[in-house]
NUMAR-792225 format. One record per residue: residue in three letters; x, y negated, z negated of N, C-alpha, C in turn. Coordinates in nm, 4 decimals. Layout:
NUMAR-792225
{residuo->ALA	nc1->X	nc2->Y	nc3->Z	cac1->X	cac2->Y	cac3->Z	cc1->X	cc2->Y	cc3->Z}
...
***
This chain:
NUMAR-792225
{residuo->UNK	nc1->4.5536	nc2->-12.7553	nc3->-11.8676	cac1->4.4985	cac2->-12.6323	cac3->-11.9156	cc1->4.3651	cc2->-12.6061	cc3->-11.8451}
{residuo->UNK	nc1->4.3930	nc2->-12.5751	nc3->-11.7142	cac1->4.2487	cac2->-12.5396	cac3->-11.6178	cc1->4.1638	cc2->-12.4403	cc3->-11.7134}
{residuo->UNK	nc1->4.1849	nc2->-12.3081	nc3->-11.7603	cac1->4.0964	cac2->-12.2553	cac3->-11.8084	cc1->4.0175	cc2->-12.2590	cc3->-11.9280}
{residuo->UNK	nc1->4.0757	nc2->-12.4288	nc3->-12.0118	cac1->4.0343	cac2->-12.4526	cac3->-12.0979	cc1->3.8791	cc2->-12.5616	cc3->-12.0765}
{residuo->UNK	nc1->3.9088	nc2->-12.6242	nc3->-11.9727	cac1->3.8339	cac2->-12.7058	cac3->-11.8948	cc1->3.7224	cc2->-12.6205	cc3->-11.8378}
{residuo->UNK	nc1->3.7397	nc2->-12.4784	nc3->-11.7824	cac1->3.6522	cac2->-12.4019	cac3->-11.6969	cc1->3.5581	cc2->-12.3248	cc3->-11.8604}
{residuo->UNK	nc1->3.6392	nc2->-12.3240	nc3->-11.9648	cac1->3.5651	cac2->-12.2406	cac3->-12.1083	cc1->3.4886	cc2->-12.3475	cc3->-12.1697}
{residuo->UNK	nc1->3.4781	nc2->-12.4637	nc3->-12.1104	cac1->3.4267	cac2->-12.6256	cac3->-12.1988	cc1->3.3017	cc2->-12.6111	cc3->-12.1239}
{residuo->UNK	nc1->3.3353	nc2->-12.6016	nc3->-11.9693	cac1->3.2469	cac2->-12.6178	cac3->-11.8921	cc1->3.1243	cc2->-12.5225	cc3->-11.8885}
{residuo->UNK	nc1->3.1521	nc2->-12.3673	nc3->-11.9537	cac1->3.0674	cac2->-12.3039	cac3->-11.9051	cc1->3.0286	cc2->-12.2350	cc3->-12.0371}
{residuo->UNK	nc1->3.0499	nc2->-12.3561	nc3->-12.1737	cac1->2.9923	cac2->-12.3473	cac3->-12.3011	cc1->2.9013	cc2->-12.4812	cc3->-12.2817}
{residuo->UNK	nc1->2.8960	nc2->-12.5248	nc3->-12.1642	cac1->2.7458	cac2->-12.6723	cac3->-12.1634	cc1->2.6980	cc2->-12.6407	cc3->-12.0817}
{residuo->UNK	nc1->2.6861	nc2->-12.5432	nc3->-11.9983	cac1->2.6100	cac2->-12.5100	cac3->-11.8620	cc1->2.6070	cc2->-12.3434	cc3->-11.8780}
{residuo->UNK	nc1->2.6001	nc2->-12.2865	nc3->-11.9189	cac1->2.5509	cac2->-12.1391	cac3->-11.9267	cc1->2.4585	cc2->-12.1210	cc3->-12.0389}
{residuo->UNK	nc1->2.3860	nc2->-12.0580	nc3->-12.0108	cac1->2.2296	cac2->-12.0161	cac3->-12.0430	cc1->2.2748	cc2->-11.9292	cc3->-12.1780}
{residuo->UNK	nc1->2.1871	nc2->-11.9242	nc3->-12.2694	cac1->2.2339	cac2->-11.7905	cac3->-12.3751	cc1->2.1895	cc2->-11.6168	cc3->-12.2941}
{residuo->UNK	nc1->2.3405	nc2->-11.5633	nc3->-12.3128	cac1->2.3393	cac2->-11.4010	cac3->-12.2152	cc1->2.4326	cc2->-11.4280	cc3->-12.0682}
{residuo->UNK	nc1->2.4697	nc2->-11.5313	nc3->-12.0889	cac1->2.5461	cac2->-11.5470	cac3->-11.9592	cc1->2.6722	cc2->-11.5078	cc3->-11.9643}
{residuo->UNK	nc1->2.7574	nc2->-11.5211	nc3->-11.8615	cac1->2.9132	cac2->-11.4276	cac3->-11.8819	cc1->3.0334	cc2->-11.5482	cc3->-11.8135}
{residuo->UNK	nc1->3.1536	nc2->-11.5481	nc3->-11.8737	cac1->3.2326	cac2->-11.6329	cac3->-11.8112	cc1->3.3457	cc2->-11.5332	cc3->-11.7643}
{residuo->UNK	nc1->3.3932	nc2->-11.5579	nc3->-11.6693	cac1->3.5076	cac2->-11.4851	cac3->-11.6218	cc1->3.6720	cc2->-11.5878	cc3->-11.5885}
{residuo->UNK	nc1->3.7610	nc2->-11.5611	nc3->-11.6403	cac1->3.9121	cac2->-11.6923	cac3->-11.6355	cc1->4.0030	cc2->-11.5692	cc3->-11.6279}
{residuo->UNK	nc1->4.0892	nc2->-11.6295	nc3->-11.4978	cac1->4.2095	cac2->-11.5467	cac3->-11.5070	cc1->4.3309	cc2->-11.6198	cc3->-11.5567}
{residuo->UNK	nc1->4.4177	nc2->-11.5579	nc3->-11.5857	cac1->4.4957	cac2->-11.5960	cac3->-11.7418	cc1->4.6064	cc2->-11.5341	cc3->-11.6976}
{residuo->UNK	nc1->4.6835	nc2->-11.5966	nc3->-11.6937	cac1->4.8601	cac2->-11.5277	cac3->-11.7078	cc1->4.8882	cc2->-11.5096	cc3->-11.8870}
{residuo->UNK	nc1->4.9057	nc2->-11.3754	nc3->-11.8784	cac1->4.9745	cac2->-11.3227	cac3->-12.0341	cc1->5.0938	cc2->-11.4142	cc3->-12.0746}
{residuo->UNK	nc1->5.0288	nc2->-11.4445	nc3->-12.2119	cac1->5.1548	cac2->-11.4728	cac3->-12.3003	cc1->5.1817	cc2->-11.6648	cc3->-12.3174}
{residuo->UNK	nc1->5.0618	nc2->-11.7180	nc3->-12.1718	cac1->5.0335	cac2->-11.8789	cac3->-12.1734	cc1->4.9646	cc2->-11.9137	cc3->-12.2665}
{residuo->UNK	nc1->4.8345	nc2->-11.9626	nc3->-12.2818	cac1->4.7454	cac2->-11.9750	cac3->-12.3933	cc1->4.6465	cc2->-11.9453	cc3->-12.3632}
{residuo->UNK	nc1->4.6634	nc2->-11.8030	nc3->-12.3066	cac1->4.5837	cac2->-11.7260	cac3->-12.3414	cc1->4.5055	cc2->-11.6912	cc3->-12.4770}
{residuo->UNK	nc1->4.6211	nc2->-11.6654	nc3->-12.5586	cac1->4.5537	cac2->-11.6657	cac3->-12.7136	cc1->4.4288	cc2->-11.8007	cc3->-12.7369}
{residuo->UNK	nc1->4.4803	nc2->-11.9143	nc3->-12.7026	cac1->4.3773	cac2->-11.9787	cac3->-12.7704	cc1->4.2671	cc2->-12.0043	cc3->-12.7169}
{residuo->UNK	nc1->4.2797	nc2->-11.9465	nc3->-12.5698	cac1->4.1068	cac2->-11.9113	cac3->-12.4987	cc1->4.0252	cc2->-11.7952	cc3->-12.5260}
{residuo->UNK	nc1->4.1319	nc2->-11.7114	nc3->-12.5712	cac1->4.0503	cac2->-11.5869	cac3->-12.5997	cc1->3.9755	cc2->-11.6394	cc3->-12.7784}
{residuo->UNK	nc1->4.0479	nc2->-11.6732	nc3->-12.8670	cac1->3.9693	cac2->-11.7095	cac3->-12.9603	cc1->3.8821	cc2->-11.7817	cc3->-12.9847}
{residuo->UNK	nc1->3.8792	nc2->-11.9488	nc3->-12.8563	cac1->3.8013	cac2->-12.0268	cac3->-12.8489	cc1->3.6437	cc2->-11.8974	cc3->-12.7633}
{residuo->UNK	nc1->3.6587	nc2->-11.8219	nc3->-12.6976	cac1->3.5939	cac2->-11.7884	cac3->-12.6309	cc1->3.5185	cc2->-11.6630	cc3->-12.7083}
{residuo->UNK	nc1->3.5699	nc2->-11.6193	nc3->-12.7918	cac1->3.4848	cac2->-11.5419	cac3->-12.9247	cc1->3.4400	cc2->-11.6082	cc3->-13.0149}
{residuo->UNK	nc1->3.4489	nc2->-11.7376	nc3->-13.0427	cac1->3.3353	cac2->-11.7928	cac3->-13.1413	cc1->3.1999	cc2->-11.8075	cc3->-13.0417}
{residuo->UNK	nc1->3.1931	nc2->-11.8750	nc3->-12.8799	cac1->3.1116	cac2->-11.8631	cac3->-12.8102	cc1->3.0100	cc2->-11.7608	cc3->-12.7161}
{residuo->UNK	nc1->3.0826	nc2->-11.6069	nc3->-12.7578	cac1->3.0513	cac2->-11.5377	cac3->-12.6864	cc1->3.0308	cc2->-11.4249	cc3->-12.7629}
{residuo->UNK	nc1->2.9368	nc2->-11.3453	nc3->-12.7542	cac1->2.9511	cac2->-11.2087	cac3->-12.7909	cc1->3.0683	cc2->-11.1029	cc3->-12.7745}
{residuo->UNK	nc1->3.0388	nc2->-11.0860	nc3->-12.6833	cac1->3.2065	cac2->-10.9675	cac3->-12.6396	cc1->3.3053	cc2->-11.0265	cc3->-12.5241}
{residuo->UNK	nc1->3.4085	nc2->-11.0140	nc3->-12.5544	cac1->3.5349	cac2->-11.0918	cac3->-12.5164	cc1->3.6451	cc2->-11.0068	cc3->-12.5232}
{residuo->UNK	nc1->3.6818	nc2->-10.9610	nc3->-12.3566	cac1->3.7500	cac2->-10.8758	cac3->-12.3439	cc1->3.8424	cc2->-10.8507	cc3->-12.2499}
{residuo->UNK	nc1->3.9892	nc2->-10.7972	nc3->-12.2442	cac1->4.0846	cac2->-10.8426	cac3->-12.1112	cc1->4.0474	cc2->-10.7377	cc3->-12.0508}
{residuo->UNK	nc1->4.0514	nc2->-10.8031	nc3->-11.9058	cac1->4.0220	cac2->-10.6958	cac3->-11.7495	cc1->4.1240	cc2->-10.6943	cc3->-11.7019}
{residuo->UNK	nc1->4.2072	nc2->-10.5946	nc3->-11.6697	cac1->4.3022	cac2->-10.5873	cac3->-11.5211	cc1->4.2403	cc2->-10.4301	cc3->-11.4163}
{residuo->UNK	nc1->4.2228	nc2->-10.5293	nc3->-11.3227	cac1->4.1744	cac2->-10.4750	cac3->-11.2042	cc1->4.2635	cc2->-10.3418	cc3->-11.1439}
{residuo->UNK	nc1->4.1885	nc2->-10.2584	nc3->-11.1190	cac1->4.3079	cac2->-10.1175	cac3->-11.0968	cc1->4.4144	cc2->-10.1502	cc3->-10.9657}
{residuo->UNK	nc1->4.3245	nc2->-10.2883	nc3->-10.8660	cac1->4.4629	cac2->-10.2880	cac3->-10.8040	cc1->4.5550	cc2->-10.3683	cc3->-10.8317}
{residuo->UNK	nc1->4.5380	nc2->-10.4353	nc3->-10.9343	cac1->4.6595	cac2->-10.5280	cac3->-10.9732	cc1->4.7788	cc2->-10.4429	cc3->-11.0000}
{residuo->UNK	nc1->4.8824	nc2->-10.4880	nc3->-10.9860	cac1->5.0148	cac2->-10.4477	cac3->-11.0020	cc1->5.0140	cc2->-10.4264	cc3->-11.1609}
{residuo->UNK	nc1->5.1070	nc2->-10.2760	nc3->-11.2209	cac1->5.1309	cac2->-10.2856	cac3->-11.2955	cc1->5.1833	cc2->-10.4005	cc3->-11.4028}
{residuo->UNK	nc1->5.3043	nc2->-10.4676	nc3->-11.3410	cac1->5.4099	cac2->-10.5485	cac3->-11.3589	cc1->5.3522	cc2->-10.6828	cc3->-11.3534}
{residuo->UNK	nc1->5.2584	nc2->-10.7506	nc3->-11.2999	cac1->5.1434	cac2->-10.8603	cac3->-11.3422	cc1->5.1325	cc2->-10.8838	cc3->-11.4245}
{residuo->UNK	nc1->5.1981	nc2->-11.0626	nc3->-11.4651	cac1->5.1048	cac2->-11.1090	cac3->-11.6144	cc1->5.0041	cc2->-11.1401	cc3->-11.5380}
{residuo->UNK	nc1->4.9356	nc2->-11.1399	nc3->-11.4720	cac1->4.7888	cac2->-11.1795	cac3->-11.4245	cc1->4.7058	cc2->-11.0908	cc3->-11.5050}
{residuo->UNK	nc1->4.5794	nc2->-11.1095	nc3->-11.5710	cac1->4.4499	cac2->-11.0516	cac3->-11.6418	cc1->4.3587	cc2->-11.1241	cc3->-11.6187}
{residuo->UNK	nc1->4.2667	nc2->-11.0833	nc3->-11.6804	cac1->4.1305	cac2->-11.1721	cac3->-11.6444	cc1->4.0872	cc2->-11.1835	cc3->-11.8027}
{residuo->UNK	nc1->3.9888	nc2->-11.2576	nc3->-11.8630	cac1->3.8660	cac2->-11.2667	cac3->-11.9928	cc1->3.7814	cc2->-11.2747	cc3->-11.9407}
{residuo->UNK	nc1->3.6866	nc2->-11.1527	nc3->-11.9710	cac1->3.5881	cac2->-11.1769	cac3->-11.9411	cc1->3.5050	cc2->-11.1772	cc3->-12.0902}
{residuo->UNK	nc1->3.4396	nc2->-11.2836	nc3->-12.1226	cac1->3.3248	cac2->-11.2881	cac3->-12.1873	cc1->3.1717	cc2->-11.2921	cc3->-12.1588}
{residuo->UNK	nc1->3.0975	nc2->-11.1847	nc3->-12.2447	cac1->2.9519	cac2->-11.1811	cac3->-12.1626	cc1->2.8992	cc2->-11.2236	cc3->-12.3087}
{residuo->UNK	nc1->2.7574	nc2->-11.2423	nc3->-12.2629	cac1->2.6479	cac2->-11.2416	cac3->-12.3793	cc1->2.6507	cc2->-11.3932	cc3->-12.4378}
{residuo->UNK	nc1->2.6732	nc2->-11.4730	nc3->-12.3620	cac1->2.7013	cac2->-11.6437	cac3->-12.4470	cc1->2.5575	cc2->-11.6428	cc3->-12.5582}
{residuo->UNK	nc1->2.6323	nc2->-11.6793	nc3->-12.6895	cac1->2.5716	cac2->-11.6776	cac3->-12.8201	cc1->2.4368	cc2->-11.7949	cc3->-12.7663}
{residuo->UNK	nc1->2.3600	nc2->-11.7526	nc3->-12.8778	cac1->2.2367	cac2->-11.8795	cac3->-12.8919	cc1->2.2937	cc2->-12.0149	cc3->-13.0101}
{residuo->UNK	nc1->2.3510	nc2->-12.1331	nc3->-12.9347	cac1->2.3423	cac2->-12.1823	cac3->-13.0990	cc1->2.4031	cc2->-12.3144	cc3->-13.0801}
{residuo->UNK	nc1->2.3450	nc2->-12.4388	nc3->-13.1045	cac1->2.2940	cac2->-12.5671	cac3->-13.0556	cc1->2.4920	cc2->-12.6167	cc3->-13.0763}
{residuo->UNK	nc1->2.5568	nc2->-12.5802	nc3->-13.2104	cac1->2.6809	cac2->-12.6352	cac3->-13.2136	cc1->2.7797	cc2->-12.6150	cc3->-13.1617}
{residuo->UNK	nc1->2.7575	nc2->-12.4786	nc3->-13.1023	cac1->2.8827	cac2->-12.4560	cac3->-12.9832	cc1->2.8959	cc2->-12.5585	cc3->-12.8552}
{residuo->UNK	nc1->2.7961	nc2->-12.6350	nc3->-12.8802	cac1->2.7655	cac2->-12.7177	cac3->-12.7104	cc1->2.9567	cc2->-12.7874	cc3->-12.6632}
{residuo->UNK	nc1->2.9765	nc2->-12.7616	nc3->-12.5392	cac1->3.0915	cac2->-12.8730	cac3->-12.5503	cc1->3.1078	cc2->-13.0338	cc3->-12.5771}
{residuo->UNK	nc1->3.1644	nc2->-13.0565	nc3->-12.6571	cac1->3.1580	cac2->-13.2093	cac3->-12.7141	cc1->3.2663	cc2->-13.2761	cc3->-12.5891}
{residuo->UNK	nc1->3.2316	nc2->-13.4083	nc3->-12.5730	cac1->3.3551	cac2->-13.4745	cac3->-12.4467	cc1->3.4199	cc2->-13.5464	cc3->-12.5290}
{residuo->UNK	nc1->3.5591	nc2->-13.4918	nc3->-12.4734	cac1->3.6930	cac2->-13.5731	cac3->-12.5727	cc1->3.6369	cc2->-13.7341	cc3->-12.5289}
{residuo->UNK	nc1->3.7624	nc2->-13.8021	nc3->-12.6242	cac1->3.7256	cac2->-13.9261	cac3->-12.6057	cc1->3.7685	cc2->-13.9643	cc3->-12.4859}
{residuo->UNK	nc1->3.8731	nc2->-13.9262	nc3->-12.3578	cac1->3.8815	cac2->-13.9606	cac3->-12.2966	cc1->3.7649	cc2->-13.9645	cc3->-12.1798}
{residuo->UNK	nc1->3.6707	nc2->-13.8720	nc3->-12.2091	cac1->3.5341	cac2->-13.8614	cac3->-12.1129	cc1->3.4317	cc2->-13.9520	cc3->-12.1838}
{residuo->UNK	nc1->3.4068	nc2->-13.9667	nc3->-12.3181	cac1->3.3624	cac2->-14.0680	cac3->-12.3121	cc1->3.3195	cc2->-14.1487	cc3->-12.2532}
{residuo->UNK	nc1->3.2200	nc2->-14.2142	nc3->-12.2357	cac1->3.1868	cac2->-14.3501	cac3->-12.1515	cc1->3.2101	cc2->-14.4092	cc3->-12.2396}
{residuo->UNK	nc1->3.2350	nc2->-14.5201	nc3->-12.2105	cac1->3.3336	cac2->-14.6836	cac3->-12.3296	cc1->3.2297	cc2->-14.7381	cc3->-12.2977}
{residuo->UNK	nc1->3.1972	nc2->-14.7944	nc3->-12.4500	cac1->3.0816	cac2->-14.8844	cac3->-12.4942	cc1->3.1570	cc2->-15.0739	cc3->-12.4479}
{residuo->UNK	nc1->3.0337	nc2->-15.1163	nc3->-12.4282	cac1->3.0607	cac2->-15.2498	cac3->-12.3984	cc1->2.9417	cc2->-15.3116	cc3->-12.5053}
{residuo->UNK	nc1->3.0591	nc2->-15.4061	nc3->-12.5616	cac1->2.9678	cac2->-15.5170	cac3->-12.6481	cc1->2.9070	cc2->-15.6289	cc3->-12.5368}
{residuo->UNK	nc1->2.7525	nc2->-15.6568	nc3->-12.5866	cac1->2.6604	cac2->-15.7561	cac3->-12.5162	cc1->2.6811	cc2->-15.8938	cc3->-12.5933}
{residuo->UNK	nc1->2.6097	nc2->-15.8521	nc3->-12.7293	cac1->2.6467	cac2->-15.9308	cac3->-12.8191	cc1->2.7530	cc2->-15.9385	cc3->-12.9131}
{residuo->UNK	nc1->2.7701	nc2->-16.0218	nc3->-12.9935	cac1->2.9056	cac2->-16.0961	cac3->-13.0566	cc1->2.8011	cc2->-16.1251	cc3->-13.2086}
***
Protein backbone atom coordinates (compact mmCIF):
# COMPACT_ATOMS: atom_id res chain seq x y z
CA UNK A 1 0.00 0.00 0.00
CA UNK A 2 2.54 2.74 -1.42
CA UNK A 3 0.18 5.57 -0.72
CA UNK A 4 -0.37 4.58 2.65
CA UNK A 5 3.36 4.67 3.40
CA UNK A 6 3.68 8.15 1.33
CA UNK A 7 0.26 9.53 3.92
CA UNK A 8 2.51 8.09 7.16
CA UNK A 9 5.32 9.76 5.76
CA UNK A 10 4.12 13.12 5.16
CA UNK A 11 1.97 13.12 8.60
CA UNK A 12 5.88 13.07 10.40
CA UNK A 13 7.56 15.37 8.06
CA UNK A 14 5.16 18.12 6.97
CA UNK A 15 4.97 21.29 8.74
CA UNK A 16 1.33 22.43 10.00
CA UNK A 17 -0.32 24.20 6.40
CA UNK A 18 1.44 21.88 4.28
CA UNK A 19 -0.28 19.86 1.37
CA UNK A 20 0.08 16.16 0.35
CA UNK A 21 -0.64 15.12 -3.07
CA UNK A 22 -1.20 10.68 -3.89
CA UNK A 23 -2.43 9.41 -6.97
CA UNK A 24 -4.95 6.71 -6.40
CA UNK A 25 -6.65 4.36 -8.73
CA UNK A 26 -10.59 4.52 -7.94
CA UNK A 27 -12.28 1.98 -6.13
CA UNK A 28 -8.49 0.44 -4.45
CA UNK A 29 -8.22 1.89 -1.00
CA UNK A 30 -8.66 4.75 -1.84
CA UNK A 31 -11.45 5.08 0.70
CA UNK A 32 -9.24 4.41 3.51
CA UNK A 33 -6.65 7.13 2.51
CA UNK A 34 -9.03 9.54 1.90
CA UNK A 35 -10.44 9.11 5.50
CA UNK A 36 -7.08 8.49 7.08
CA UNK A 37 -6.13 11.76 5.31
CA UNK A 38 -9.16 13.94 6.74
CA UNK A 39 -8.53 13.34 10.27
CA UNK A 40 -4.90 14.87 9.29
CA UNK A 41 -5.73 17.49 7.07
CA UNK A 42 -7.98 20.26 6.67
CA UNK A 43 -9.45 19.93 3.15
CA UNK A 44 -9.24 16.71 1.30
CA UNK A 45 -10.24 16.55 -2.05
CA UNK A 46 -10.24 14.36 -5.50
CA UNK A 47 -8.37 16.05 -8.54
CA UNK A 48 -8.62 14.75 -12.08
CA UNK A 49 -6.57 16.69 -14.32
CA UNK A 50 -8.52 18.00 -17.51
CA UNK A 51 -6.14 15.95 -19.52
CA UNK A 52 -6.70 12.79 -18.05
CA UNK A 53 -8.87 10.53 -19.95
CA UNK A 54 -12.33 10.44 -19.19
CA UNK A 55 -12.37 6.58 -18.76
CA UNK A 56 -9.29 6.67 -16.05
CA UNK A 57 -9.52 5.19 -12.66
CA UNK A 58 -6.47 7.33 -12.17
CA UNK A 59 -7.31 10.58 -9.61
CA UNK A 60 -5.27 12.28 -7.46
CA UNK A 61 -5.99 13.45 -3.20
CA UNK A 62 -5.01 16.20 -2.69
CA UNK A 63 -4.93 17.34 0.91
CA UNK A 64 -3.84 20.91 1.99
CA UNK A 65 -3.69 22.70 5.31
CA UNK A 66 -1.99 19.70 7.55
CA UNK A 67 -3.81 20.20 11.04
CA UNK A 68 -1.70 21.45 14.16
CA UNK A 69 -1.76 18.56 16.66
CA UNK A 70 1.02 16.53 18.49
CA UNK A 71 -1.28 13.00 18.12
CA UNK A 72 -1.61 12.75 14.59
CA UNK A 73 2.31 12.21 14.48
CA UNK A 74 2.97 8.84 12.54
CA UNK A 75 3.56 6.07 15.07
CA UNK A 76 6.15 3.08 13.51
CA UNK A 77 4.45 -0.24 13.29
CA UNK A 78 6.18 -2.75 15.13
CA UNK A 79 7.86 -3.94 12.32
CA UNK A 80 9.99 -0.49 12.16
CA UNK A 81 10.57 -0.62 15.46
CA UNK A 82 14.08 -0.93 16.54
CA UNK A 83 14.22 -4.31 18.78
CA UNK A 84 15.34 -3.76 22.18
CA UNK A 85 18.26 -5.84 23.40
CA UNK A 86 18.52 -7.00 26.98
CA UNK A 87 22.13 -6.04 28.69
CA UNK A 88 21.15 -7.27 31.82
CA UNK A 89 19.41 -10.50 33.11
Amino acid sequence: MPNARGAAFARAVLRPGGTFLAKVIQGGTEAALLADLKRVFSNVKHVKPAASRVDSAELYLLATSRRLSSRLRARPSSSDAPKATRLYQ
